[in-house]
Backbone of each chain as nested JSON, in Angstrom:
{
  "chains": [
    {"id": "A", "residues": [
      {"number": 1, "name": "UNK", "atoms": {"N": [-21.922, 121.087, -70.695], "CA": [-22.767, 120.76, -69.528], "C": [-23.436, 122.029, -69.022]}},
      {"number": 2, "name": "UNK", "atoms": {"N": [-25.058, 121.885, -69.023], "CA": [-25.55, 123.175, -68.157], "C": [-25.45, 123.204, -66.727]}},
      {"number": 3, "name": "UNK", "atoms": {"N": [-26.278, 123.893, -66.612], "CA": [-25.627, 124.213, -64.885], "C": [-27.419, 124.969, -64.079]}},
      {"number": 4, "name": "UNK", "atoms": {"N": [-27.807, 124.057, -63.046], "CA": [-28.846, 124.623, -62.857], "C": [-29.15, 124.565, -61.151]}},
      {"number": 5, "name": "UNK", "atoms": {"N": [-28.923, 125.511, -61.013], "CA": [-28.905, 125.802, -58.752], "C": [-30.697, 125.912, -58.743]}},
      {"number": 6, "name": "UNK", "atoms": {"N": [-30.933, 125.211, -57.601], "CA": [-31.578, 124.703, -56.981], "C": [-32.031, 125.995, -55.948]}},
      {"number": 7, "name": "UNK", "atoms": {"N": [-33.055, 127.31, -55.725], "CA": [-33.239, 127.246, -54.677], "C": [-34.199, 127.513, -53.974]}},
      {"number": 8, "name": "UNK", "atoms": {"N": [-33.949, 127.175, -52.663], "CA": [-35.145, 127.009, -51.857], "C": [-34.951, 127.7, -50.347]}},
      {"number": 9, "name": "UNK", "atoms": {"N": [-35.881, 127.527, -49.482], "CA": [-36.005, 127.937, -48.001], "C": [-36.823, 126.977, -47.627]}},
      {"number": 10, "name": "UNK", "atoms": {"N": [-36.857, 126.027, -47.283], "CA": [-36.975, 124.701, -46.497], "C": [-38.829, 124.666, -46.514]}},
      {"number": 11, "name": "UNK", "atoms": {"N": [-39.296, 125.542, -47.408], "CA": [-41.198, 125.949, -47.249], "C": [-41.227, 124.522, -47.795]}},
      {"number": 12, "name": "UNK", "atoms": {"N": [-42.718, 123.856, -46.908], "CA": [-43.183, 123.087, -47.912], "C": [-43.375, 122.47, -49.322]}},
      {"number": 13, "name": "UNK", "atoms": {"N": [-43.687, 123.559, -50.094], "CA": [-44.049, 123.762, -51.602], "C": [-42.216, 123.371, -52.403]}},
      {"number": 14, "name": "UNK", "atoms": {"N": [-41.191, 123.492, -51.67], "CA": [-39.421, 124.098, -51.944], "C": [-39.723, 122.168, -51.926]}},
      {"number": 15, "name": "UNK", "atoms": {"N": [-39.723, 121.894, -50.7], "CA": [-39.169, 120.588, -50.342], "C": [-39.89, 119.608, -51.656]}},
      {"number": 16, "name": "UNK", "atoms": {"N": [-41.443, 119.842, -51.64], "CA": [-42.111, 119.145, -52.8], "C": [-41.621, 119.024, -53.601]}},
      {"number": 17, "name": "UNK", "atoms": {"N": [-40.918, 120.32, -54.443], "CA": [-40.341, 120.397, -55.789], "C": [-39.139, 119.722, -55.545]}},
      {"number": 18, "name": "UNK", "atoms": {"N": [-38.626, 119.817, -54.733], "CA": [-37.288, 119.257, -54.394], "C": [-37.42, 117.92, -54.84]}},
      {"number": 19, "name": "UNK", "atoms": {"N": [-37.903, 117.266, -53.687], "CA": [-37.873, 115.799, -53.932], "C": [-38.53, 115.095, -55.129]}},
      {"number": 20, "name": "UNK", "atoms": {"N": [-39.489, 116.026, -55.708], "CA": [-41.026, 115.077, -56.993], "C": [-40.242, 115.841, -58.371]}},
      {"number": 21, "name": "UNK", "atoms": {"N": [-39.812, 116.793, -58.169], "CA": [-38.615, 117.527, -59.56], "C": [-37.154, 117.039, -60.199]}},
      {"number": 22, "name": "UNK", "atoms": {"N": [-36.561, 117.65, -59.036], "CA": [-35.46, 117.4, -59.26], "C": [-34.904, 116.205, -59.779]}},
      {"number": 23, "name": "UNK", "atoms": {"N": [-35.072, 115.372, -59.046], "CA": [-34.767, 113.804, -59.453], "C": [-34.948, 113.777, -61.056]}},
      {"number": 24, "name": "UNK", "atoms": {"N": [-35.687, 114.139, -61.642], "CA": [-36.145, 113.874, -63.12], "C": [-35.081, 114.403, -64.184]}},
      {"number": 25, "name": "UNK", "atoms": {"N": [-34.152, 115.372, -63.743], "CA": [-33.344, 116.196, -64.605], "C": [-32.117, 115.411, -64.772]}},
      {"number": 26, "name": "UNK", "atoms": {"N": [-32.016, 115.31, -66.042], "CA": [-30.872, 114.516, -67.013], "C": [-29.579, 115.145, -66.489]}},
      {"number": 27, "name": "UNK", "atoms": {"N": [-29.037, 113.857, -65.248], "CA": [-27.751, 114.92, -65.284], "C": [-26.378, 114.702, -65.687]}},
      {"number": 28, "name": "UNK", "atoms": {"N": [-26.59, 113.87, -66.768], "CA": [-25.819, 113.789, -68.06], "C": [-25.71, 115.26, -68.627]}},
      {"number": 29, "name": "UNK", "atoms": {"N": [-26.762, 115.694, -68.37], "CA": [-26.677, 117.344, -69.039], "C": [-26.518, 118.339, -68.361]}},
      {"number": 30, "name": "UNK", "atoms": {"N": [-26.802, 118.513, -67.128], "CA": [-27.237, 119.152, -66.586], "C": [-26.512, 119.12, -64.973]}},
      {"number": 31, "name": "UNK", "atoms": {"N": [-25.639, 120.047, -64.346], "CA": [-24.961, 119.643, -63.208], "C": [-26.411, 120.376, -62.121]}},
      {"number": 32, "name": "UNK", "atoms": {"N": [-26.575, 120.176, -60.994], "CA": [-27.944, 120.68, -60.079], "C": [-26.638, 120.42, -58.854]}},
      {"number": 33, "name": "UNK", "atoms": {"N": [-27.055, 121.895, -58.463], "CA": [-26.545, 122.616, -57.044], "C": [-28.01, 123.064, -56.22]}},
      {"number": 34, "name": "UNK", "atoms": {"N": [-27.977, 122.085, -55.097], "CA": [-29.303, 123.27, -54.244], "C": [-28.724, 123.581, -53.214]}},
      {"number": 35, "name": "UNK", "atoms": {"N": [-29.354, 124.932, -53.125], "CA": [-29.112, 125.668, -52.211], "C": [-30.529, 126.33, -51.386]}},
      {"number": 36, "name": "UNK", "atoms": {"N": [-30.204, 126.136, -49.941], "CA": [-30.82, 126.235, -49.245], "C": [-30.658, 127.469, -48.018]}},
      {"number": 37, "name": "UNK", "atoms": {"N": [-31.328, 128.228, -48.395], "CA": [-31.239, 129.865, -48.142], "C": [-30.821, 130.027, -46.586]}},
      {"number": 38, "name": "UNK", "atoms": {"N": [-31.607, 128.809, -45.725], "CA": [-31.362, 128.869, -44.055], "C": [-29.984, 128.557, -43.712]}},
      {"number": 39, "name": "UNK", "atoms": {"N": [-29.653, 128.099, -44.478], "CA": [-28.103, 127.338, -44.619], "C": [-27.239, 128.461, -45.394]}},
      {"number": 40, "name": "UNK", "atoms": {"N": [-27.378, 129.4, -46.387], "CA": [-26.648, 129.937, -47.179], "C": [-27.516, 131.201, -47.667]}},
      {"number": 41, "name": "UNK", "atoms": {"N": [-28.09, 132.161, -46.499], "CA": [-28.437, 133.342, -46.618], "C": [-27.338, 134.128, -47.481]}},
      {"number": 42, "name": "UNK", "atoms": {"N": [-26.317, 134.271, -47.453], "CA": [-25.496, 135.254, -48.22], "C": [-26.044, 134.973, -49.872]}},
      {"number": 43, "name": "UNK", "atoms": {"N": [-26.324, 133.83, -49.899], "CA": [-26.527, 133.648, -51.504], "C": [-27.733, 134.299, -52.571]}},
      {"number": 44, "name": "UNK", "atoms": {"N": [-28.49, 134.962, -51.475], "CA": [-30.315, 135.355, -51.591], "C": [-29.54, 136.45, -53.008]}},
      {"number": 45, "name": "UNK", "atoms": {"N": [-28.836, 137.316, -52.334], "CA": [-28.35, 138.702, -53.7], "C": [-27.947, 137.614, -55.176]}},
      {"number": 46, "name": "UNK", "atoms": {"N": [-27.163, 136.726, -55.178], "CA": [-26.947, 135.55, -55.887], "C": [-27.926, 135.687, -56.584]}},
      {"number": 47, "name": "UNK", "atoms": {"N": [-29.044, 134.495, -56.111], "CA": [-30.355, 134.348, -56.72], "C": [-31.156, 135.963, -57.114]}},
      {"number": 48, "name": "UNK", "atoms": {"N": [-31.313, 136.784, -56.437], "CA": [-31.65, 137.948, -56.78], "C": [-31.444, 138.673, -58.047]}},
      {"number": 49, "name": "UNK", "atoms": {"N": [-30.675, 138.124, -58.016], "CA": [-29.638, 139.252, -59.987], "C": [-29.879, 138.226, -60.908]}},
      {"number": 50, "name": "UNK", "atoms": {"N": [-29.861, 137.053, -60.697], "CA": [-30.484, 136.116, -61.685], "C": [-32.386, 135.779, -61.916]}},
      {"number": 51, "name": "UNK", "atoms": {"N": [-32.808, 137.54, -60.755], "CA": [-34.131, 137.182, -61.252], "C": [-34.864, 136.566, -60.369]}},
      {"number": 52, "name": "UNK", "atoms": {"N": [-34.674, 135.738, -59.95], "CA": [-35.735, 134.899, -58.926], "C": [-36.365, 135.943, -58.004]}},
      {"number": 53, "name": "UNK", "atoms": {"N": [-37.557, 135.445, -57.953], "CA": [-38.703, 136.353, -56.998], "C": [-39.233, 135.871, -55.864]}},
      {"number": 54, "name": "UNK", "atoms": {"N": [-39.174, 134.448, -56.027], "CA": [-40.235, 133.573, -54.707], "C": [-39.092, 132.431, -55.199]}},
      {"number": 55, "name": "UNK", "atoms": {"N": [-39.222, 131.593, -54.032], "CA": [-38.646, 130.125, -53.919], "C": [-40.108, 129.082, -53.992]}},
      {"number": 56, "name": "UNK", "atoms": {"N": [-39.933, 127.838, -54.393], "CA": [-39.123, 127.086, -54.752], "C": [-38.569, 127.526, -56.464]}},
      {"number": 57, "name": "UNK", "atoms": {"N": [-37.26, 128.026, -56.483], "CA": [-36.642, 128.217, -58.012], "C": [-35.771, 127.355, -58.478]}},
      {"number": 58, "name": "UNK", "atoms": {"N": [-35.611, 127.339, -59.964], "CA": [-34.213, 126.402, -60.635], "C": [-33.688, 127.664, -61.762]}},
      {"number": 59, "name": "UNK", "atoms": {"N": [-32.503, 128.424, -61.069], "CA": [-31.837, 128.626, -62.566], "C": [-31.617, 128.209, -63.343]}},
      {"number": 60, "name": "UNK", "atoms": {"N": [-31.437, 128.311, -64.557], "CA": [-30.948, 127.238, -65.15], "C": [-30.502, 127.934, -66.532]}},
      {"number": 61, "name": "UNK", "atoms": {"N": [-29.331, 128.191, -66.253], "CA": [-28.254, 128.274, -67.581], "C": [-28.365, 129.923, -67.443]}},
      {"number": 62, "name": "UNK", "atoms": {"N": [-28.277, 130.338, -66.215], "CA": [-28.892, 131.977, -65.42], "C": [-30.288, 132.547, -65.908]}},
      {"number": 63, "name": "UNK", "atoms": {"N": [-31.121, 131.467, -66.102], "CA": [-32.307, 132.077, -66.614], "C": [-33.633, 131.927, -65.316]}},
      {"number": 64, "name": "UNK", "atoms": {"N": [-34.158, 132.226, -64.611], "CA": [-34.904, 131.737, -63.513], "C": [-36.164, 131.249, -63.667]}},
      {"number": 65, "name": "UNK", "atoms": {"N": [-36.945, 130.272, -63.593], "CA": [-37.828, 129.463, -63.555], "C": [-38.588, 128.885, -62.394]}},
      {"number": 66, "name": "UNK", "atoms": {"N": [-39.951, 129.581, -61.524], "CA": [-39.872, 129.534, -60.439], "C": [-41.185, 128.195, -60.905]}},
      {"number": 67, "name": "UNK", "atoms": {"N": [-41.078, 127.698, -59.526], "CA": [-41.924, 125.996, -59.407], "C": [-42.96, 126.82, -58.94]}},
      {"number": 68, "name": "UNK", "atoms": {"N": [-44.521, 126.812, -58.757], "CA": [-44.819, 126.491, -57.676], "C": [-44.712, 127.636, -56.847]}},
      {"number": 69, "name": "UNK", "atoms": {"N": [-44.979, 128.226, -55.819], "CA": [-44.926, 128.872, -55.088], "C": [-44.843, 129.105, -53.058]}},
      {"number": 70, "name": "UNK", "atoms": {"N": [-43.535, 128.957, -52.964], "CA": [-43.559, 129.126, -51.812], "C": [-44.228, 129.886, -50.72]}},
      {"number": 71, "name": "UNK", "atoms": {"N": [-42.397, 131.013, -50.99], "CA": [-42.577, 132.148, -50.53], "C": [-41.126, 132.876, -51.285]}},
      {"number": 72, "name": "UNK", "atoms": {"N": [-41.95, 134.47, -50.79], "CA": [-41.3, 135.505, -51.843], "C": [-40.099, 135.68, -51.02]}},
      {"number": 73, "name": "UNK", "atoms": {"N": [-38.861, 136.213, -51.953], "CA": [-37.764, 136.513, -51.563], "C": [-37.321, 137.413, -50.329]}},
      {"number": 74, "name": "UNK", "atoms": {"N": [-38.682, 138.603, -50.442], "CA": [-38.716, 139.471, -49.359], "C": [-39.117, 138.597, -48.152]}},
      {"number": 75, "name": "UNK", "atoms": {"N": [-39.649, 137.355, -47.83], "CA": [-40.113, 136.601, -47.037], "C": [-38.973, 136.466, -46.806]}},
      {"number": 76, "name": "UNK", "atoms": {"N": [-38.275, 135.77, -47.255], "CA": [-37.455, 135.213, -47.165], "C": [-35.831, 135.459, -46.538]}},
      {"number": 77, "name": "UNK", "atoms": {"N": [-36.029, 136.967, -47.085], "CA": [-34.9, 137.979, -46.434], "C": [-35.021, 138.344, -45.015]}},
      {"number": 78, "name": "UNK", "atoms": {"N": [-36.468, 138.451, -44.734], "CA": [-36.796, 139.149, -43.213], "C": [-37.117, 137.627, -42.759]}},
      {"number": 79, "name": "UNK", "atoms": {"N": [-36.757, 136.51, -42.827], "CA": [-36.759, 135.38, -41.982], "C": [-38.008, 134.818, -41.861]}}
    ]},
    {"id": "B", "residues": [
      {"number": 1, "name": "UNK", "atoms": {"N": [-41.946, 103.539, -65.045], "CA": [-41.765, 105.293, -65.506], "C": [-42.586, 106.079, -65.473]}},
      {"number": 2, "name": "UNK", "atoms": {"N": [-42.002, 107.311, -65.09], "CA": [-42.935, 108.414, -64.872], "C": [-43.406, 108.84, -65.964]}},
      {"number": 3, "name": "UNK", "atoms": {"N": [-44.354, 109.932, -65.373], "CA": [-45.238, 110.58, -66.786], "C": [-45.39, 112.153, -66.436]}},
      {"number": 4, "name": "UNK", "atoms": {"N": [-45.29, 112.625, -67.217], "CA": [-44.961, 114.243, -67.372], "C": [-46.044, 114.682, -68.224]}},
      {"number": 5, "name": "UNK", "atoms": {"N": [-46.854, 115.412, -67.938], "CA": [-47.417, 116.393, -68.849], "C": [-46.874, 117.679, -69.097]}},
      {"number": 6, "name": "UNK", "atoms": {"N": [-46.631, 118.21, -70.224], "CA": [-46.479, 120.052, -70.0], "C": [-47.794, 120.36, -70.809]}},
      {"number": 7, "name": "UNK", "atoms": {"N": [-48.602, 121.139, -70.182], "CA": [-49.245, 122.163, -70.523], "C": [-48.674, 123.687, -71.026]}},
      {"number": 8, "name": "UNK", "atoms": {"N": [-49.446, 123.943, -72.259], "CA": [-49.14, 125.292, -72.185], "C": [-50.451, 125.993, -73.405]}},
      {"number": 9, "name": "UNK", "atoms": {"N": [-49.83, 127.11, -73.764], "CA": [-50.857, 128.179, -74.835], "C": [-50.57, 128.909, -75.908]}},
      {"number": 10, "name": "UNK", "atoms": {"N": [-48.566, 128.174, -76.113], "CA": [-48.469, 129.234, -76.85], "C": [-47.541, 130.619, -76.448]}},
      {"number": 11, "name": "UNK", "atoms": {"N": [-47.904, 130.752, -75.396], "CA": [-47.225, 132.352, -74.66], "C": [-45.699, 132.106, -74.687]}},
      {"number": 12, "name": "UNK", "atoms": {"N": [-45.079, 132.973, -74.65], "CA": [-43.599, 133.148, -74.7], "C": [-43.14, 132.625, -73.692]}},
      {"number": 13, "name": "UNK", "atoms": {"N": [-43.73, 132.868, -72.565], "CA": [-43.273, 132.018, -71.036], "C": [-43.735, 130.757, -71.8]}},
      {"number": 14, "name": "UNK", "atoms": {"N": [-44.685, 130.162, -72.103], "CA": [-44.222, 128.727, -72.262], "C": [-43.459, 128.425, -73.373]}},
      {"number": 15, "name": "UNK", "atoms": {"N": [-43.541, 129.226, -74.635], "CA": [-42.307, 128.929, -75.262], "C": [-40.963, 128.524, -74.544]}},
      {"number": 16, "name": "UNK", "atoms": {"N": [-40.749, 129.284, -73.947], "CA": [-39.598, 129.353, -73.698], "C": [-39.146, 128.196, -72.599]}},
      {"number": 17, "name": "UNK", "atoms": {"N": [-39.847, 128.058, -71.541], "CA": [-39.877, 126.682, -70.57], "C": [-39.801, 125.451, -71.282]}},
      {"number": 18, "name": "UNK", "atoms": {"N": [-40.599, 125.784, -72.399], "CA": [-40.826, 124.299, -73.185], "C": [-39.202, 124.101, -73.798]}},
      {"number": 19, "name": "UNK", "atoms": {"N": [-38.585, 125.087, -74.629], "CA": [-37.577, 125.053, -75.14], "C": [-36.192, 124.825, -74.36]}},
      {"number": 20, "name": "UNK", "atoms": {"N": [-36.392, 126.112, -73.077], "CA": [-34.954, 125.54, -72.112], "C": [-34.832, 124.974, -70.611]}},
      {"number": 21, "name": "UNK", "atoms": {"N": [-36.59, 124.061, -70.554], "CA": [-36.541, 123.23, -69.457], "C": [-36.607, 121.583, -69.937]}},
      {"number": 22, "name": "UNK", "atoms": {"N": [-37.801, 121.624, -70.317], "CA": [-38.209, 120.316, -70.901], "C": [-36.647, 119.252, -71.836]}},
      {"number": 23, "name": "UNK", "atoms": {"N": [-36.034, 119.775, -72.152], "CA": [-35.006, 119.658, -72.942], "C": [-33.843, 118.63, -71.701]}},
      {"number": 24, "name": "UNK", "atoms": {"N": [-33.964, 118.927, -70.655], "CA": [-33.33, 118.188, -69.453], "C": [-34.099, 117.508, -68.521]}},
      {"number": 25, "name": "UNK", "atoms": {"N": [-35.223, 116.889, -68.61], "CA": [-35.326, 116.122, -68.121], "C": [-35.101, 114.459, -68.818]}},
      {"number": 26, "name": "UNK", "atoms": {"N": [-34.834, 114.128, -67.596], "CA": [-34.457, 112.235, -68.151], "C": [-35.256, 111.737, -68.694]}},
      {"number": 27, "name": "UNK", "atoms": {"N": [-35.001, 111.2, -70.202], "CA": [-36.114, 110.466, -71.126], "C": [-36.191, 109.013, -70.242]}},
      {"number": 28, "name": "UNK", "atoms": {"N": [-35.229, 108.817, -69.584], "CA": [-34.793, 106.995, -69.041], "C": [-35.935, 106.948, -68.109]}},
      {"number": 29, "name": "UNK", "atoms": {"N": [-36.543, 108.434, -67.118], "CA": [-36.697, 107.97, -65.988], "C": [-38.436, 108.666, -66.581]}},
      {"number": 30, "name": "UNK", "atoms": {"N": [-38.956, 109.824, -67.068], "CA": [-39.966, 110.158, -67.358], "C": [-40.575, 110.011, -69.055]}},
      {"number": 31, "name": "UNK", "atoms": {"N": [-42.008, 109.398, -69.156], "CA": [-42.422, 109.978, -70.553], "C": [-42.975, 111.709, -70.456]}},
      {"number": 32, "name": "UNK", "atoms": {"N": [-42.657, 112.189, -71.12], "CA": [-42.877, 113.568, -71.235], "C": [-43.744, 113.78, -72.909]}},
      {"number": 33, "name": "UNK", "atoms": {"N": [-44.847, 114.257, -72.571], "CA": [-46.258, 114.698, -73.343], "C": [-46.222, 115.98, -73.556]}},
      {"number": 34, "name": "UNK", "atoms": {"N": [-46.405, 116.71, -74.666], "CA": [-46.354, 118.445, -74.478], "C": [-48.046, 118.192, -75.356]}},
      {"number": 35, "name": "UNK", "atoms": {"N": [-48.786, 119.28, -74.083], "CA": [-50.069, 119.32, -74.856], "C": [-50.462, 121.036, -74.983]}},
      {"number": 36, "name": "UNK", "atoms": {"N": [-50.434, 121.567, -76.237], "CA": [-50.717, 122.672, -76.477], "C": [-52.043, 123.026, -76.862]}},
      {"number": 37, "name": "UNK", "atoms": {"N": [-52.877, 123.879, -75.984], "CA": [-54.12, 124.224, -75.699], "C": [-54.603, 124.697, -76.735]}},
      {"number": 38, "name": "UNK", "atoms": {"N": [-54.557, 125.067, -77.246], "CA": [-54.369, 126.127, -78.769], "C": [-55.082, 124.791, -79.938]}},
      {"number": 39, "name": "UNK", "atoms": {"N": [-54.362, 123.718, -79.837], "CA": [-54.476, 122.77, -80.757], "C": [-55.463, 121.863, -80.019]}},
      {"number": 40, "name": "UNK", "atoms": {"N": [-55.319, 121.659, -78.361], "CA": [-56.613, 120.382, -77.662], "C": [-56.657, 121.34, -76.8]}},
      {"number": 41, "name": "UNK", "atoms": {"N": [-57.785, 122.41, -77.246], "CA": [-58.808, 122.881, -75.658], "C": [-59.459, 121.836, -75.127]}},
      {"number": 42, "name": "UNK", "atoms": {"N": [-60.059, 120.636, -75.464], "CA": [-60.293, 119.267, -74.814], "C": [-59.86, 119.238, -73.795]}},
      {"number": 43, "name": "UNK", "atoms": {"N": [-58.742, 119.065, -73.671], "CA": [-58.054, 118.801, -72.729], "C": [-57.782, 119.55, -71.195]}},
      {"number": 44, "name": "UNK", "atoms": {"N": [-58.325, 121.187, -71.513], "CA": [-57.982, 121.933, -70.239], "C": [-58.943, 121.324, -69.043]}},
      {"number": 45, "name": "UNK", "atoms": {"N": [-59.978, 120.625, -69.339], "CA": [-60.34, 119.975, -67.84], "C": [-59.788, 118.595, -67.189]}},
      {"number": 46, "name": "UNK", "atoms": {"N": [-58.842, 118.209, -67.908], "CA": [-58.088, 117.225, -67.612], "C": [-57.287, 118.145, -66.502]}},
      {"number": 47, "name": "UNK", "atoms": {"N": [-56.226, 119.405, -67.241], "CA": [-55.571, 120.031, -66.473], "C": [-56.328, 120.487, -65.438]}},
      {"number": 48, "name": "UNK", "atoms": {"N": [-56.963, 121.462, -65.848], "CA": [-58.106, 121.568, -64.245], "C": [-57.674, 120.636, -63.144]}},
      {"number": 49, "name": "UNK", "atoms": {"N": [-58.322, 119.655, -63.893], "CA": [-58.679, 118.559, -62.667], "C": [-57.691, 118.115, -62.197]}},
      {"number": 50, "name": "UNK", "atoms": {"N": [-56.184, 117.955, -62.596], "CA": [-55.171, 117.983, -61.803], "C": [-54.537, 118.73, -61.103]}},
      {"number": 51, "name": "UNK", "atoms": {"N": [-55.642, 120.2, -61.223], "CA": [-54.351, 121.382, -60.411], "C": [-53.976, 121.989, -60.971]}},
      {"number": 52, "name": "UNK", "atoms": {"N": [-53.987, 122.364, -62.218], "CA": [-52.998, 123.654, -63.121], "C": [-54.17, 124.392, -62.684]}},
      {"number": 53, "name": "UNK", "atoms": {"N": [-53.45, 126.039, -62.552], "CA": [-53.941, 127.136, -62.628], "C": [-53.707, 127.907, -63.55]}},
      {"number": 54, "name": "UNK", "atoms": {"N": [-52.385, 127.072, -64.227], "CA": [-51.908, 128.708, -64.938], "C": [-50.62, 128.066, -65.821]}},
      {"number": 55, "name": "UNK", "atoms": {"N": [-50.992, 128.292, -67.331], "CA": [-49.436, 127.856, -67.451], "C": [-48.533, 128.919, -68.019]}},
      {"number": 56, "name": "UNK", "atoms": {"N": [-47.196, 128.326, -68.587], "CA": [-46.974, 126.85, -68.803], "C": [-47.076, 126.203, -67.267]}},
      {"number": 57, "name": "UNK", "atoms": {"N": [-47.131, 124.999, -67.44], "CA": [-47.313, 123.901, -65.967], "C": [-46.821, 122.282, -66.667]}},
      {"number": 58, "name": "UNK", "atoms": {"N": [-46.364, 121.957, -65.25], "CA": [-45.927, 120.789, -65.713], "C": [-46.823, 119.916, -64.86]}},
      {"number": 59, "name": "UNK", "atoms": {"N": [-47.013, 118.466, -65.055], "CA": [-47.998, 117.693, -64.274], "C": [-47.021, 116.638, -64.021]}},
      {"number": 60, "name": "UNK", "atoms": {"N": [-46.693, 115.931, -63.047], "CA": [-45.934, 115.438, -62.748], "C": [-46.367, 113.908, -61.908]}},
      {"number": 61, "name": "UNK", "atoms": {"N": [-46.532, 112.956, -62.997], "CA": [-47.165, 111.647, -61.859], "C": [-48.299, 113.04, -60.898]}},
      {"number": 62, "name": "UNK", "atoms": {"N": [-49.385, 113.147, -61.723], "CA": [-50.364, 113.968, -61.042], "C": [-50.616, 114.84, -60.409]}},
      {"number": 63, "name": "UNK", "atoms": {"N": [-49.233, 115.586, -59.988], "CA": [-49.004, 116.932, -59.208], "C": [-48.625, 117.907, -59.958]}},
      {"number": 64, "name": "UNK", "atoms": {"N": [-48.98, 118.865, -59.867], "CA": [-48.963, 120.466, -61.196], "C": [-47.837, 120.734, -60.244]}},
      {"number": 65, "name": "UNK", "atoms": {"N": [-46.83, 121.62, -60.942], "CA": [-45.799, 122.081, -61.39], "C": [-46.031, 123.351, -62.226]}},
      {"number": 66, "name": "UNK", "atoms": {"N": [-46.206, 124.916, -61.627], "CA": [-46.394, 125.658, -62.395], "C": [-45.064, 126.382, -62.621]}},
      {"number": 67, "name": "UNK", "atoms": {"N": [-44.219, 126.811, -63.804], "CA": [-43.141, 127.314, -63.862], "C": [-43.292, 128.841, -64.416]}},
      {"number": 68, "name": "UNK", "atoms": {"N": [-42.856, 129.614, -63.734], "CA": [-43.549, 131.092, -64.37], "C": [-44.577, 131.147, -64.367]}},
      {"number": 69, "name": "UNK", "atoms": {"N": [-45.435, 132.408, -65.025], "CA": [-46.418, 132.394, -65.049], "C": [-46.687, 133.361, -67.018]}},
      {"number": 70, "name": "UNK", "atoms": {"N": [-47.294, 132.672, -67.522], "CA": [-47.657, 132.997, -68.797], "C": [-49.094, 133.302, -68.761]}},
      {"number": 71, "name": "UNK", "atoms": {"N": [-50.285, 132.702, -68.406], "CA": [-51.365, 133.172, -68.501], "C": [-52.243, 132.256, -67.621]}},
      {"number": 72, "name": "UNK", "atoms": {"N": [-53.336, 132.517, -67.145], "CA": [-53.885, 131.915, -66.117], "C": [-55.33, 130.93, -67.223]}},
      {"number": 73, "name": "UNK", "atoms": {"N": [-55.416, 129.623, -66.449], "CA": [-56.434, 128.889, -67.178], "C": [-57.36, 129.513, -67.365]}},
      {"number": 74, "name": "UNK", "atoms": {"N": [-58.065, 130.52, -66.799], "CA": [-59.462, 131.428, -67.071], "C": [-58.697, 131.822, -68.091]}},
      {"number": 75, "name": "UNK", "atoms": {"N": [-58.247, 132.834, -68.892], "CA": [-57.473, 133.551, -69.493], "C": [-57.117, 132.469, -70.923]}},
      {"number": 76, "name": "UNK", "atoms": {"N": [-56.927, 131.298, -70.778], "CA": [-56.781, 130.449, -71.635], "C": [-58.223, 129.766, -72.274]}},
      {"number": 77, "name": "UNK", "atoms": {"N": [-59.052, 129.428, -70.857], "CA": [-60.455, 129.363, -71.466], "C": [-61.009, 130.27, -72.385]}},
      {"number": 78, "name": "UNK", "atoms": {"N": [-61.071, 131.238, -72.513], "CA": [-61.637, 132.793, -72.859], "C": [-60.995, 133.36, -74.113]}},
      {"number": 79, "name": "UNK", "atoms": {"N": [-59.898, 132.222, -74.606], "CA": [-59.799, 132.386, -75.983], "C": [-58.165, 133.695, -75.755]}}
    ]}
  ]
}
């Protein structure tokens, strides 16, 4: 089973992918954790070392794959 | 059922999306199309016209989905 976290900061563009994406992923294969940065700031270094630059992102299998474009991580850090 | 386009050109970013994204989404719930530019330049004003800027991109029931960034549609026009 892969393994693919979800994340976001509640931006517009995050929620889109959220709801019109996610849903589509086989999760017969695939376990999906989202995480939501306003809720779980400690996790930003997390996502950080796996790469992610801007939200809306999906790791996936620690490889980062960003949707779309929110906002950047540094946004995201300074609130 | 839904309908999925992936766009792409070829580039290693879409190699690679194509290889370790596309691979998890639900065949039950989406048809999924891979159209490589390379083989139907035809086709990039279709993408256009839905919103890709840049792929690889995914089209999603009519909403672009850009994942990474591999090369921008000007950049793909232009050979």
């Amino acid at each position: 089973m892969s393994k693919a976290t979800f994340y976001h900061a509640g931006c517009p563009v995050c929620q889109d992918a959220e709801k019109n994406m996610l849903g589509f992923l086989d999760q017969s294969k695939v376990n999906v954790e989202v995480v939501d940065f306003n809720q779980n700031a400690s996790r930003i270094n997390e996502a950080e070392s796996a790469g992610v630059k801007s939200v809306p992102a999906l790791v996936l299998d620690g490889q980062p794959y960003h949707i779309n474009y929110g906002a950047s991580i540094e946004d995201v850090k300074n609130g």
